[in-house]
mmCIF file of the N, C-alpha and C atoms, coordinates in Angstrom:
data_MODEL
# 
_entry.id   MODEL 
# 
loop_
_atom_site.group_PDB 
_atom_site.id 
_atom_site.type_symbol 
_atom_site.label_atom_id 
_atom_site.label_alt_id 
_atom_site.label_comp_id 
_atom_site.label_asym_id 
_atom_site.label_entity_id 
_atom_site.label_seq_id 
_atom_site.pdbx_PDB_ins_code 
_atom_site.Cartn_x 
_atom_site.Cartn_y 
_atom_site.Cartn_z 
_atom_site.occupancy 
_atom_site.B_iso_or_equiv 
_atom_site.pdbx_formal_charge 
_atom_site.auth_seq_id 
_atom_site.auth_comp_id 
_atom_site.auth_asym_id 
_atom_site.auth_atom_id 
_atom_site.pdbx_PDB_model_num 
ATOM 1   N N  . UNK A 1 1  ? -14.485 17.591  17.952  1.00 0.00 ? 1  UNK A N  1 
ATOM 2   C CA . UNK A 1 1  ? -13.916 16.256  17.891  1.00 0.00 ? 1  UNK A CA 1 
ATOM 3   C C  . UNK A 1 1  ? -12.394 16.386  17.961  1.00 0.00 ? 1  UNK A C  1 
ATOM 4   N N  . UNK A 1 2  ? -11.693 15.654  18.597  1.00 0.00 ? 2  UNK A N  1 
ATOM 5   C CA . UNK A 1 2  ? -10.837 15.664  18.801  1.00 0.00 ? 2  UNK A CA 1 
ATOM 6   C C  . UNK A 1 2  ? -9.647  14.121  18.611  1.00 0.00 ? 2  UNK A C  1 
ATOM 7   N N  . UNK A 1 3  ? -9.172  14.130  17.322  1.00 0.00 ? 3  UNK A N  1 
ATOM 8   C CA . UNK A 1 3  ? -8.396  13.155  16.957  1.00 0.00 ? 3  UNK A CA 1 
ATOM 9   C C  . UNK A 1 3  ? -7.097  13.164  16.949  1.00 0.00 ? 3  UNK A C  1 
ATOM 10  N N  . UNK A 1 4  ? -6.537  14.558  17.903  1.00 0.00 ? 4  UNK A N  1 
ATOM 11  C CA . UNK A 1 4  ? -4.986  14.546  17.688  1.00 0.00 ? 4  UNK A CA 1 
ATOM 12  C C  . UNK A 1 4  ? -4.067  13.642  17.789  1.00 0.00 ? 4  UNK A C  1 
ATOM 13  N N  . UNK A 1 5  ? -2.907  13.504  17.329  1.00 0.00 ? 5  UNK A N  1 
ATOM 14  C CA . UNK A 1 5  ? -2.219  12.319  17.669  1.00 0.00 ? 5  UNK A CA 1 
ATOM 15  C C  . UNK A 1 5  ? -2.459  11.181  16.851  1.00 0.00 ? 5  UNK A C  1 
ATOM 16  N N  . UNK A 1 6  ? -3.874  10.597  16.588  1.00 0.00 ? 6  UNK A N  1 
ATOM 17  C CA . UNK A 1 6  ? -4.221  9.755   15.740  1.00 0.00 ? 6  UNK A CA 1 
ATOM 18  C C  . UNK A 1 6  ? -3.195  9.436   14.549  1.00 0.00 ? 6  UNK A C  1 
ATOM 19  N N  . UNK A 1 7  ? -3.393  8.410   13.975  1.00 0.00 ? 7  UNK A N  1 
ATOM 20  C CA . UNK A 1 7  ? -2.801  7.866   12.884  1.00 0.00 ? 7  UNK A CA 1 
ATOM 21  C C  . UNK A 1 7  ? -3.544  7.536   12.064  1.00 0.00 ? 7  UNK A C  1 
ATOM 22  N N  . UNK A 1 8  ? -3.233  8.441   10.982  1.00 0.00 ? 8  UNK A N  1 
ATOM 23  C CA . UNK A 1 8  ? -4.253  8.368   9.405   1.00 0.00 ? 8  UNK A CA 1 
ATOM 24  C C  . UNK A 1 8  ? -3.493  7.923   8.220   1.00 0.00 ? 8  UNK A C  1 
ATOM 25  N N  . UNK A 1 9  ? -4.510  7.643   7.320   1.00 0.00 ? 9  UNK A N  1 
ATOM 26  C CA . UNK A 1 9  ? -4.001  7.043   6.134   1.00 0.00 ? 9  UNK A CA 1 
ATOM 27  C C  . UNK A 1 9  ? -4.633  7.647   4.920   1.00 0.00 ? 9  UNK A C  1 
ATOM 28  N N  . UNK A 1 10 ? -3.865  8.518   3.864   1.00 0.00 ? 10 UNK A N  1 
ATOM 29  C CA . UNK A 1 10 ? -4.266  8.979   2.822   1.00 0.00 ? 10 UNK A CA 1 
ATOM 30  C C  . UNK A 1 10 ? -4.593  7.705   2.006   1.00 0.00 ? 10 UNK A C  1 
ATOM 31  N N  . UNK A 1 11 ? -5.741  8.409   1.572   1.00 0.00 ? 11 UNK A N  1 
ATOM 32  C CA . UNK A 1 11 ? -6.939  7.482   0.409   1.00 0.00 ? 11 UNK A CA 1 
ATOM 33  C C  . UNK A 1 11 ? -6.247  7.414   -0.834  1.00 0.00 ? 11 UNK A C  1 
ATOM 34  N N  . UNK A 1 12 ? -5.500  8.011   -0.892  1.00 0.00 ? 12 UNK A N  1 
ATOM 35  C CA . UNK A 1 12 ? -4.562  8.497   -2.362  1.00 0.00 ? 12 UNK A CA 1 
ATOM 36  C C  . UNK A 1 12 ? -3.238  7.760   -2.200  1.00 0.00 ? 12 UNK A C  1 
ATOM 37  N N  . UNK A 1 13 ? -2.686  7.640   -1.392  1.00 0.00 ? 13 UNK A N  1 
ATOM 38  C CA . UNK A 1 13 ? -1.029  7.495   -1.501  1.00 0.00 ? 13 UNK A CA 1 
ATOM 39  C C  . UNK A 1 13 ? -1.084  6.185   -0.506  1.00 0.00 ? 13 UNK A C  1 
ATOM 40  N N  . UNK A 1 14 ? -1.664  6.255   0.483   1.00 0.00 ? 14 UNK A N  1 
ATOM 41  C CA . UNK A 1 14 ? -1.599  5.495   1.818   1.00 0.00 ? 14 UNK A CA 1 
ATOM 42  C C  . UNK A 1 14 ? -0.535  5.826   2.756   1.00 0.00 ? 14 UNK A C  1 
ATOM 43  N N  . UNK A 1 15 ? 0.151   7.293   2.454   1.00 0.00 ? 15 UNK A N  1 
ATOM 44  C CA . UNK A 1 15 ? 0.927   7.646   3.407   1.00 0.00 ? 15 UNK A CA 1 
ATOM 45  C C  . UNK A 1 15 ? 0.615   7.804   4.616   1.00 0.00 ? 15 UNK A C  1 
ATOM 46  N N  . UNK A 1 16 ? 1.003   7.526   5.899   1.00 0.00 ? 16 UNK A N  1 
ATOM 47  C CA . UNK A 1 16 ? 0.889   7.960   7.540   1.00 0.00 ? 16 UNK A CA 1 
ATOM 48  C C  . UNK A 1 16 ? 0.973   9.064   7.586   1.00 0.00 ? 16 UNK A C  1 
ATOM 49  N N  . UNK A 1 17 ? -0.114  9.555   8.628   1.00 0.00 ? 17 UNK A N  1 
ATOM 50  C CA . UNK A 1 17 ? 0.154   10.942  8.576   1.00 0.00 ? 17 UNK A CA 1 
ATOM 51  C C  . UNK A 1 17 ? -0.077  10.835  10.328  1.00 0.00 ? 17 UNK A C  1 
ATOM 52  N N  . UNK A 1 18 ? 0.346   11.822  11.035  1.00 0.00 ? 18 UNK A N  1 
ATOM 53  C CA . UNK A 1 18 ? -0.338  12.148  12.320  1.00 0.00 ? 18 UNK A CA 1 
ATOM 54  C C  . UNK A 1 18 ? -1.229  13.226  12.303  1.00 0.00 ? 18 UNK A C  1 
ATOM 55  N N  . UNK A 1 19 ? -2.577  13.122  12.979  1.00 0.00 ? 19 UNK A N  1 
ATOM 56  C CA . UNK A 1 19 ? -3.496  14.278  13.749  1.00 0.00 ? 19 UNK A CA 1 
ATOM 57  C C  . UNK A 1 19 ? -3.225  15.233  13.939  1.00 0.00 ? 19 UNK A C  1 
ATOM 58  N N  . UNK A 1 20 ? -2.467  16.668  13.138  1.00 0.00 ? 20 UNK A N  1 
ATOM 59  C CA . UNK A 1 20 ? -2.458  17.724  14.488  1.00 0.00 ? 20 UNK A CA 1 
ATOM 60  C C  . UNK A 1 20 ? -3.478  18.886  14.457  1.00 0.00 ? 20 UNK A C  1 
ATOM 61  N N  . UNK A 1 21 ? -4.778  18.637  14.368  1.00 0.00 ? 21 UNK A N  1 
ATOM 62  C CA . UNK A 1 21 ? -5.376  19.797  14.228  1.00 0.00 ? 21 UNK A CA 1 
ATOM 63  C C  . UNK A 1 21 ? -6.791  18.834  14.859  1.00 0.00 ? 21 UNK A C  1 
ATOM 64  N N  . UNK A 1 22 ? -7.893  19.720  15.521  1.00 0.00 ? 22 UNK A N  1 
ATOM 65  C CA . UNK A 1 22 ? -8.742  19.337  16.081  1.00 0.00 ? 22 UNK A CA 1 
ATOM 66  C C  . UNK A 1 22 ? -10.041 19.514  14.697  1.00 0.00 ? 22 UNK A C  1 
ATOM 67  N N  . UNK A 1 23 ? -10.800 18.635  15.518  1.00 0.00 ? 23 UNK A N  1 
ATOM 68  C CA . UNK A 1 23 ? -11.799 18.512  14.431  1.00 0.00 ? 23 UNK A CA 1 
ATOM 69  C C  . UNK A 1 23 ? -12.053 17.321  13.564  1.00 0.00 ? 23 UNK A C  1 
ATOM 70  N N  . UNK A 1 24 ? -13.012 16.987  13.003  1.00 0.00 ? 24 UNK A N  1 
ATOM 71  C CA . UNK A 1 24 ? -13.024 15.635  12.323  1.00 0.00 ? 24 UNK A CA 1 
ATOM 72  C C  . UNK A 1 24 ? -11.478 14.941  11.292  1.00 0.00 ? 24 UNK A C  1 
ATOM 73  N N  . UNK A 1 25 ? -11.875 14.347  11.226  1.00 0.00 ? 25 UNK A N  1 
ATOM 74  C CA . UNK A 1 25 ? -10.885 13.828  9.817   1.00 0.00 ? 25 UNK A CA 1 
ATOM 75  C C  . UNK A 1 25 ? -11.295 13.742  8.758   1.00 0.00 ? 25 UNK A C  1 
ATOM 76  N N  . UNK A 1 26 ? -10.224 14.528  8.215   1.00 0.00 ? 26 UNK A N  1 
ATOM 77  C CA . UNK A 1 26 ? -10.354 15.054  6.844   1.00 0.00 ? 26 UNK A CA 1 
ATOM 78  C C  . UNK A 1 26 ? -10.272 13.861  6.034   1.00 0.00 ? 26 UNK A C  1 
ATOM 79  N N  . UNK A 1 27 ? -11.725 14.326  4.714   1.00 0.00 ? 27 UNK A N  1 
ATOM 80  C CA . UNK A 1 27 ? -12.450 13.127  3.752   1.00 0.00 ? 27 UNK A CA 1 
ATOM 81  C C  . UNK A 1 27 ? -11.662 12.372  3.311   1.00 0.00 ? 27 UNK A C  1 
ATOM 82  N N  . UNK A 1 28 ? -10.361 13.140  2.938   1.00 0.00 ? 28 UNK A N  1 
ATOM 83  C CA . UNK A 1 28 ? -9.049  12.137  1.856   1.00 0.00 ? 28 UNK A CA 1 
ATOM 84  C C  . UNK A 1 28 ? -8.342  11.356  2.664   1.00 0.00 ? 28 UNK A C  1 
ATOM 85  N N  . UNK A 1 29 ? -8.803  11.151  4.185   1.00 0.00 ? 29 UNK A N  1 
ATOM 86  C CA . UNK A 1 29 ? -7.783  10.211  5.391   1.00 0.00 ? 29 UNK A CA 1 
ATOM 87  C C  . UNK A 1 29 ? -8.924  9.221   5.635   1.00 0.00 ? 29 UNK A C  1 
ATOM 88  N N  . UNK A 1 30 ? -8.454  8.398   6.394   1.00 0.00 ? 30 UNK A N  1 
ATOM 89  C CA . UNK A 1 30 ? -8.748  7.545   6.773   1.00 0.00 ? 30 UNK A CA 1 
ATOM 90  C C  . UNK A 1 30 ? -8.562  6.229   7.963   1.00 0.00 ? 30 UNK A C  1 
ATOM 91  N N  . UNK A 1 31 ? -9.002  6.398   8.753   1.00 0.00 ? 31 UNK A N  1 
ATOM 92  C CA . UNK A 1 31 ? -8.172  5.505   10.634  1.00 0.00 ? 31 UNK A CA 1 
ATOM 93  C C  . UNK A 1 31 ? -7.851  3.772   10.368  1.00 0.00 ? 31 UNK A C  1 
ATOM 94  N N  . UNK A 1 32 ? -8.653  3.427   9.058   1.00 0.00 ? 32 UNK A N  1 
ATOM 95  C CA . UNK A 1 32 ? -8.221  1.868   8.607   1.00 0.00 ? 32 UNK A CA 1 
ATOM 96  C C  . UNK A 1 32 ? -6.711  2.582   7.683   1.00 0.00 ? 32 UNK A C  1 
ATOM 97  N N  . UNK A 1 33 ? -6.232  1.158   8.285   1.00 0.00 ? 33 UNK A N  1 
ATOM 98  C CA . UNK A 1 33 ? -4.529  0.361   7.974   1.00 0.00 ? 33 UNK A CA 1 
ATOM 99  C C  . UNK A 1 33 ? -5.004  -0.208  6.937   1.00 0.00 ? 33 UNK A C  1 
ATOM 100 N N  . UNK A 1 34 ? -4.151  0.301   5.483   1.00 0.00 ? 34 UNK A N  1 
ATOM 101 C CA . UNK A 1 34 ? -4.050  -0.461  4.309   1.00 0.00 ? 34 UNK A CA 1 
ATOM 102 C C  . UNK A 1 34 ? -3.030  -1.176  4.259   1.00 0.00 ? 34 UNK A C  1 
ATOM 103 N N  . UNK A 1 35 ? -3.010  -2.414  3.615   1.00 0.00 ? 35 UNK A N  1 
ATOM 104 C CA . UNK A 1 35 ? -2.254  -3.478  3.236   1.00 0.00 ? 35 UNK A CA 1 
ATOM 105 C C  . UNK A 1 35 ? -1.110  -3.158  1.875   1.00 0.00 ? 35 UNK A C  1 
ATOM 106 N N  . UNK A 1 36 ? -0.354  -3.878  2.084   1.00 0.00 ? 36 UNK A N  1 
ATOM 107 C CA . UNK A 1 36 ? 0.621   -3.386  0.676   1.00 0.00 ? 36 UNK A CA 1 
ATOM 108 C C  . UNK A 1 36 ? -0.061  -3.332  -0.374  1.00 0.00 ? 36 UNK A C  1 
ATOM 109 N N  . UNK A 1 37 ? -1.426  -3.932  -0.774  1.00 0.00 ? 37 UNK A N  1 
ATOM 110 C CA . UNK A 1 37 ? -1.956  -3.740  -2.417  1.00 0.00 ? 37 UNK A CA 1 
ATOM 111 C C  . UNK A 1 37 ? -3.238  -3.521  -2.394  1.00 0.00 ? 37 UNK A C  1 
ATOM 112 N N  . UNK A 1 38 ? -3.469  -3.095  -1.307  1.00 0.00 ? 38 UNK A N  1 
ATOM 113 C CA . UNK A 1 38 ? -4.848  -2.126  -1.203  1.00 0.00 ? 38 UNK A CA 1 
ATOM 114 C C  . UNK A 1 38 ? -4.315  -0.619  -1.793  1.00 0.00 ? 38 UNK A C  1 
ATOM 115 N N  . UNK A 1 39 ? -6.242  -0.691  -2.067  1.00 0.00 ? 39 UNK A N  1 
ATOM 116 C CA . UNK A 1 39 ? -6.212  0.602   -3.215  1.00 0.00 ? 39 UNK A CA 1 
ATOM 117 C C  . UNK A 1 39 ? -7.644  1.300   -2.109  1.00 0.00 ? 39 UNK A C  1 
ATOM 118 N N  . UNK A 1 40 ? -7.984  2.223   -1.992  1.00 0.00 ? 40 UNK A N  1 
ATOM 119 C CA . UNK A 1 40 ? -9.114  2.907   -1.500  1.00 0.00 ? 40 UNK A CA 1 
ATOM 120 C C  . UNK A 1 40 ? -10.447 3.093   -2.640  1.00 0.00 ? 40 UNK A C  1 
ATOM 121 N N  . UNK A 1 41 ? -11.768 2.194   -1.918  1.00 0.00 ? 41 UNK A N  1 
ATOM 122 C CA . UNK A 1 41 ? -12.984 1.841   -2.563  1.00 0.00 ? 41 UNK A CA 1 
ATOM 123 C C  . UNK A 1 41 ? -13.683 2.647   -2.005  1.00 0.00 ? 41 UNK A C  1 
ATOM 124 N N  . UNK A 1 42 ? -14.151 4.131   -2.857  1.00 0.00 ? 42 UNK A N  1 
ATOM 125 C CA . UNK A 1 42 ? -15.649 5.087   -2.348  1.00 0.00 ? 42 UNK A CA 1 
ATOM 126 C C  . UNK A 1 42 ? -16.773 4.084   -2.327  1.00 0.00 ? 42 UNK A C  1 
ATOM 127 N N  . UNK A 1 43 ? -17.022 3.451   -2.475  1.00 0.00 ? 43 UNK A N  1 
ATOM 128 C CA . UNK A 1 43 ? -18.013 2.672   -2.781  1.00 0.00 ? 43 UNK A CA 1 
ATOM 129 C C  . UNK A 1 43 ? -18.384 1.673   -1.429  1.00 0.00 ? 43 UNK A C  1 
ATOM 130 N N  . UNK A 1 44 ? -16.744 1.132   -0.966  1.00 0.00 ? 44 UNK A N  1 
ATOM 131 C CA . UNK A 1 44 ? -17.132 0.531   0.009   1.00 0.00 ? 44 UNK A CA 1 
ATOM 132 C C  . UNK A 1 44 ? -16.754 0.915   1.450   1.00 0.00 ? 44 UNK A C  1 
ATOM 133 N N  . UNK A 1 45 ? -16.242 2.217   1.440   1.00 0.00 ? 45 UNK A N  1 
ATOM 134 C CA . UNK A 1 45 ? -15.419 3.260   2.193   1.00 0.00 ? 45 UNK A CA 1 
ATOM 135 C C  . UNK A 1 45 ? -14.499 2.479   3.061   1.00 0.00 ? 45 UNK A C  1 
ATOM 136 N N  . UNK A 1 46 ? -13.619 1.306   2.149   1.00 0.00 ? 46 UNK A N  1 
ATOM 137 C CA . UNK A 1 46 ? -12.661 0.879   2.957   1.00 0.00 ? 46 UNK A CA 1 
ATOM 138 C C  . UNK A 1 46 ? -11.700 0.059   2.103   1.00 0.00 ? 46 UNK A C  1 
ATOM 139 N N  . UNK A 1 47 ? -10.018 -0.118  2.628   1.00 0.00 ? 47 UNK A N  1 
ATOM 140 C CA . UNK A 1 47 ? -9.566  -0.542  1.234   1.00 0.00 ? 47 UNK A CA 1 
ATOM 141 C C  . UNK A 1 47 ? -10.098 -1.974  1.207   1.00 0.00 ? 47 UNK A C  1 
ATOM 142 N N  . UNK A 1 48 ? -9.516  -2.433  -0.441  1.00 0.00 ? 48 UNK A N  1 
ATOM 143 C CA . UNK A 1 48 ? -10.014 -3.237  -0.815  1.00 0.00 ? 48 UNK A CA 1 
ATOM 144 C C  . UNK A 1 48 ? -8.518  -3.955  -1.703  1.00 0.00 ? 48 UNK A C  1 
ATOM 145 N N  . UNK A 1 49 ? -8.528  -4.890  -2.340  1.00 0.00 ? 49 UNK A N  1 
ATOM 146 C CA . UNK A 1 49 ? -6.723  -5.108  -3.126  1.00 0.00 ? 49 UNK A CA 1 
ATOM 147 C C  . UNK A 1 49 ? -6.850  -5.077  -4.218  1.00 0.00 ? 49 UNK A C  1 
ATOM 148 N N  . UNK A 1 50 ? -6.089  -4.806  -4.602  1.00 0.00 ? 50 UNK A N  1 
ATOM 149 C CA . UNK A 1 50 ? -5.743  -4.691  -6.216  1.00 0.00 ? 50 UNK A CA 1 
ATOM 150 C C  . UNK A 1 50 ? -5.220  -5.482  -6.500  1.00 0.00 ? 50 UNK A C  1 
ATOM 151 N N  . UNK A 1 51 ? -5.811  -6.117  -7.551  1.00 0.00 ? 51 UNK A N  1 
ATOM 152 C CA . UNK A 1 51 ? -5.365  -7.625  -7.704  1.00 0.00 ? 51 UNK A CA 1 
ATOM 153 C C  . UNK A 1 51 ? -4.378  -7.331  -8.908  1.00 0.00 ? 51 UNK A C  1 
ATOM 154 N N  . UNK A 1 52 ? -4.745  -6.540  -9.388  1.00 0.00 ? 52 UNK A N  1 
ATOM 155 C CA . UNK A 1 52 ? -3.504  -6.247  -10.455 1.00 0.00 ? 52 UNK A CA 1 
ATOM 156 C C  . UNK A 1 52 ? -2.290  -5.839  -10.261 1.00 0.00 ? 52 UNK A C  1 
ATOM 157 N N  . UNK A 1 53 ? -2.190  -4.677  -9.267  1.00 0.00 ? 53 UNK A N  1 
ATOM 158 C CA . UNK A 1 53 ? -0.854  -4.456  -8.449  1.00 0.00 ? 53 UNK A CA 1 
ATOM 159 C C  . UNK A 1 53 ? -0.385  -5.937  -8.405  1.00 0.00 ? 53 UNK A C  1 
ATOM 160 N N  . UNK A 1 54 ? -1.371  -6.837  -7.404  1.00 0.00 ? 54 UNK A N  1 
ATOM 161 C CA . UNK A 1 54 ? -0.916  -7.866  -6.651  1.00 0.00 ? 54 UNK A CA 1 
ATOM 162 C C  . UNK A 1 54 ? -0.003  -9.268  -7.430  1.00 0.00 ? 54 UNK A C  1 
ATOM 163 N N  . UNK A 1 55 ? -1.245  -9.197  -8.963  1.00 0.00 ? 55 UNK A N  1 
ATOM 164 C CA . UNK A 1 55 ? -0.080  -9.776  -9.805  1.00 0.00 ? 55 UNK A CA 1 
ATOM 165 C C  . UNK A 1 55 ? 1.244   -9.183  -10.428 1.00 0.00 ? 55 UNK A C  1 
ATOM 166 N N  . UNK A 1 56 ? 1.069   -7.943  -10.730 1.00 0.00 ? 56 UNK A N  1 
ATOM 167 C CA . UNK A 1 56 ? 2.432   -7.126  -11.053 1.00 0.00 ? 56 UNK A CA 1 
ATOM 168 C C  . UNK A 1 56 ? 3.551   -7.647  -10.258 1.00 0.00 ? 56 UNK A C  1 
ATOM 169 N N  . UNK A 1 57 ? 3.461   -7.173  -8.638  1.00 0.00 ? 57 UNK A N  1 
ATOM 170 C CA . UNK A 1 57 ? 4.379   -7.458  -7.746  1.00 0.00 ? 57 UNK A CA 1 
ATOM 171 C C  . UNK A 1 57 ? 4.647   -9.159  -7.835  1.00 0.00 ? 57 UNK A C  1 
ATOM 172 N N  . UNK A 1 58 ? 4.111   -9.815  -7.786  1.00 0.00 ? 58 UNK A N  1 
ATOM 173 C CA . UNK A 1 58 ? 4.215   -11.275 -7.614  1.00 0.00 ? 58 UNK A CA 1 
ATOM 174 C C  . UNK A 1 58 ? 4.921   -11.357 -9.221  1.00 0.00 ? 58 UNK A C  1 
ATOM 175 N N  . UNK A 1 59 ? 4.580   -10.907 -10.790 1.00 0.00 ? 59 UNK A N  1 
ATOM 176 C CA . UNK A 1 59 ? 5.477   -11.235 -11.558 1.00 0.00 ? 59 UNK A CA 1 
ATOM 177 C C  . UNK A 1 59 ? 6.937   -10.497 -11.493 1.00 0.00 ? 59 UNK A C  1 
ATOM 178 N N  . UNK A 1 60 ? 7.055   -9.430  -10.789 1.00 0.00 ? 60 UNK A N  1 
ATOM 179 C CA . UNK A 1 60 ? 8.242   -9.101  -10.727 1.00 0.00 ? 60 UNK A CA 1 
ATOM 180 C C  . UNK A 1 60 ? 9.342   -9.380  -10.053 1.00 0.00 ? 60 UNK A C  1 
ATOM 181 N N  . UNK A 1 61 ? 8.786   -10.197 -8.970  1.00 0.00 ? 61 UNK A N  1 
ATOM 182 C CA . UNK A 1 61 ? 9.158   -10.752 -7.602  1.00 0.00 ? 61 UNK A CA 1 
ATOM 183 C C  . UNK A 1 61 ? 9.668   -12.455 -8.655  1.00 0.00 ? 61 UNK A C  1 
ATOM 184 N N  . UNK A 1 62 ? 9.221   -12.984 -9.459  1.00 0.00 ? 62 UNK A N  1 
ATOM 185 C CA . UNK A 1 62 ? 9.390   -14.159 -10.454 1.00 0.00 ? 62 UNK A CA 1 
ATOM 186 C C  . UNK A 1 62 ? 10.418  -14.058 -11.421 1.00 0.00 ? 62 UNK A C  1 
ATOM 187 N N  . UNK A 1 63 ? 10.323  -12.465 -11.827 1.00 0.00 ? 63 UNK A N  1 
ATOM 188 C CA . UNK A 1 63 ? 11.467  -11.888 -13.320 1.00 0.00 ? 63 UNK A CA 1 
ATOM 189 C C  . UNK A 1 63 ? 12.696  -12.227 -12.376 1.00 0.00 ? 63 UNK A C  1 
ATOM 190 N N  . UNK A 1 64 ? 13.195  -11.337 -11.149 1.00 0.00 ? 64 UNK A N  1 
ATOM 191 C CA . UNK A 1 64 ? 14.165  -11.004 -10.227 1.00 0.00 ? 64 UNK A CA 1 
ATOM 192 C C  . UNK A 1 64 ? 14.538  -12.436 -9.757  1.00 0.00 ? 64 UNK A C  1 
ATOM 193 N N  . UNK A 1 65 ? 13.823  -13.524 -9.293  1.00 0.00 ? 65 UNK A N  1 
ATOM 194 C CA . UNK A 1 65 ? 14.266  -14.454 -8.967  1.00 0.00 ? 65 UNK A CA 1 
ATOM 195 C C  . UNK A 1 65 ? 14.864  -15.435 -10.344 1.00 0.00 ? 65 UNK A C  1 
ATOM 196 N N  . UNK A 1 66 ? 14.221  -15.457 -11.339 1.00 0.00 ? 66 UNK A N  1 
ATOM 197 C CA . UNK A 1 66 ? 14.884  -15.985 -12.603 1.00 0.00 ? 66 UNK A CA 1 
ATOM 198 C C  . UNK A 1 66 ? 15.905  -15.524 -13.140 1.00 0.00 ? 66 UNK A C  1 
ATOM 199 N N  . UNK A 1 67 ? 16.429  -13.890 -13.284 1.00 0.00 ? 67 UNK A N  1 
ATOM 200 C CA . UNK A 1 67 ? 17.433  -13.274 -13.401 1.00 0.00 ? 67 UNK A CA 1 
ATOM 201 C C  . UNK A 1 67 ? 18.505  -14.040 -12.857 1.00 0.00 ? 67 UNK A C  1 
ATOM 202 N N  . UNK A 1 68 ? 18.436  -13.747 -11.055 1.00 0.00 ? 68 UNK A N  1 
ATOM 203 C CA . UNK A 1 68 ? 19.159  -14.384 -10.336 1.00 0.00 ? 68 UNK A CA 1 
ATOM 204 C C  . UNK A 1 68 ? 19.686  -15.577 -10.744 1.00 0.00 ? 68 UNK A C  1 
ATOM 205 N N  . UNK A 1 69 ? 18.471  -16.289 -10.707 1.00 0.00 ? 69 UNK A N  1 
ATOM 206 C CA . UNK A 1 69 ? 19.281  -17.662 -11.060 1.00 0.00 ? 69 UNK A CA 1 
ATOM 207 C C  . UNK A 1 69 ? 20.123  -17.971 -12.805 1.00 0.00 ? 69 UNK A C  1 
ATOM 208 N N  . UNK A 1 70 ? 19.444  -16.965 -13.532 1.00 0.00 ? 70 UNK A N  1 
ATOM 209 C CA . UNK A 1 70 ? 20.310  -17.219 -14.599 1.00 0.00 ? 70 UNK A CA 1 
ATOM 210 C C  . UNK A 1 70 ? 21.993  -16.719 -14.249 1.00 0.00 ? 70 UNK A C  1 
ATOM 211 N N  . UNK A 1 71 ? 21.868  -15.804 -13.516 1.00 0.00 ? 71 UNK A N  1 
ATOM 212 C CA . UNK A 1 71 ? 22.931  -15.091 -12.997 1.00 0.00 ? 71 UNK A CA 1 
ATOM 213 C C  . UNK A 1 71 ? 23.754  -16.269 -12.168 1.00 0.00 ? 71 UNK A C  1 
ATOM 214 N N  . UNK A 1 72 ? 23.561  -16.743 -11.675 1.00 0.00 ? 72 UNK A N  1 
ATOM 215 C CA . UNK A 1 72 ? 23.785  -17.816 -10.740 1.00 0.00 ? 72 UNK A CA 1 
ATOM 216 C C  . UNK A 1 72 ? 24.569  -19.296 -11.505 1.00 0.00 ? 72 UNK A C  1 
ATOM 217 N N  . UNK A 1 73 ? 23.666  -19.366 -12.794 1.00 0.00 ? 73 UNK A N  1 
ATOM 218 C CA . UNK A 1 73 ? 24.298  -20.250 -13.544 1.00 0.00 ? 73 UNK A CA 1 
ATOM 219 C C  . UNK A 1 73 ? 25.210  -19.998 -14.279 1.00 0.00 ? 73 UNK A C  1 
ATOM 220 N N  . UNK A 1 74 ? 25.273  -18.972 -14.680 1.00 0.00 ? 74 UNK A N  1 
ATOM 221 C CA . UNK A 1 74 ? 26.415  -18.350 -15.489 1.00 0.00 ? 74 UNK A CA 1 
ATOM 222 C C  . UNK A 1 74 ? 27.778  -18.434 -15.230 1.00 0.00 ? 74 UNK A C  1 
ATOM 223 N N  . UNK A 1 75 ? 27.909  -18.172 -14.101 1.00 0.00 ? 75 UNK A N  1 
ATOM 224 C CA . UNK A 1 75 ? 29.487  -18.768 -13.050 1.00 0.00 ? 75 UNK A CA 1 
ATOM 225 C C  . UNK A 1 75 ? 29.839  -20.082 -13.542 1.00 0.00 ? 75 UNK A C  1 
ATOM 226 N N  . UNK A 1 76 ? 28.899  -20.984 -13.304 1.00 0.00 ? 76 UNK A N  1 
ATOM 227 C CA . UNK A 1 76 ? 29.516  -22.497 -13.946 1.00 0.00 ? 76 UNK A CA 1 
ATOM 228 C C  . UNK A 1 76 ? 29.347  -23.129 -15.473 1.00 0.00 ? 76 UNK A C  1 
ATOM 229 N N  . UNK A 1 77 ? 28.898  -21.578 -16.034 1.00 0.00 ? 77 UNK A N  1 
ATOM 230 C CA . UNK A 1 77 ? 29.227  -21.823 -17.479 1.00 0.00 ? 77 UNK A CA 1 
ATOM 231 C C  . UNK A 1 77 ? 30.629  -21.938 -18.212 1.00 0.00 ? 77 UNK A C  1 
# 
């Protein structure tokens, strides 16, 4: 089999990797494109999201914008 070149995705990290060796693809890769808060499901051998990441990011993305704006008001204090 021959997948050189290909573009894989660690099950672990979701880093890109390229193909350079012949032969199947190795168990810990994967040819599906994960999404920013996909996590890798043995179960369903494909990602799936993490909804917890997904709220993490979305409350931190809320802290940073409230900061801001306290930051923001502070000038015309």
């Amino acid at each position: 089999e021959d997948n050189r070149n290909k573009t894989v995705y660690s099950k672990e990290t979701k880093q890109e990797l390229k193909v350079d060796y012949l032969g199947k693809i190795k168990d810990e890769h994967t040819l599906l494109v994960p999404k920013q808060f996909d996590k890798w499901s043995e179960d369903t051998q494909s990602w799936i999201e993490d909804e917890a990441l997904k709220r993490e990011f979305e409350n931190q993305e809320k802290l940073q914008e409230i900061n801001s704006l306290k930051e923001y008001l502070k000038e015309f204090s």
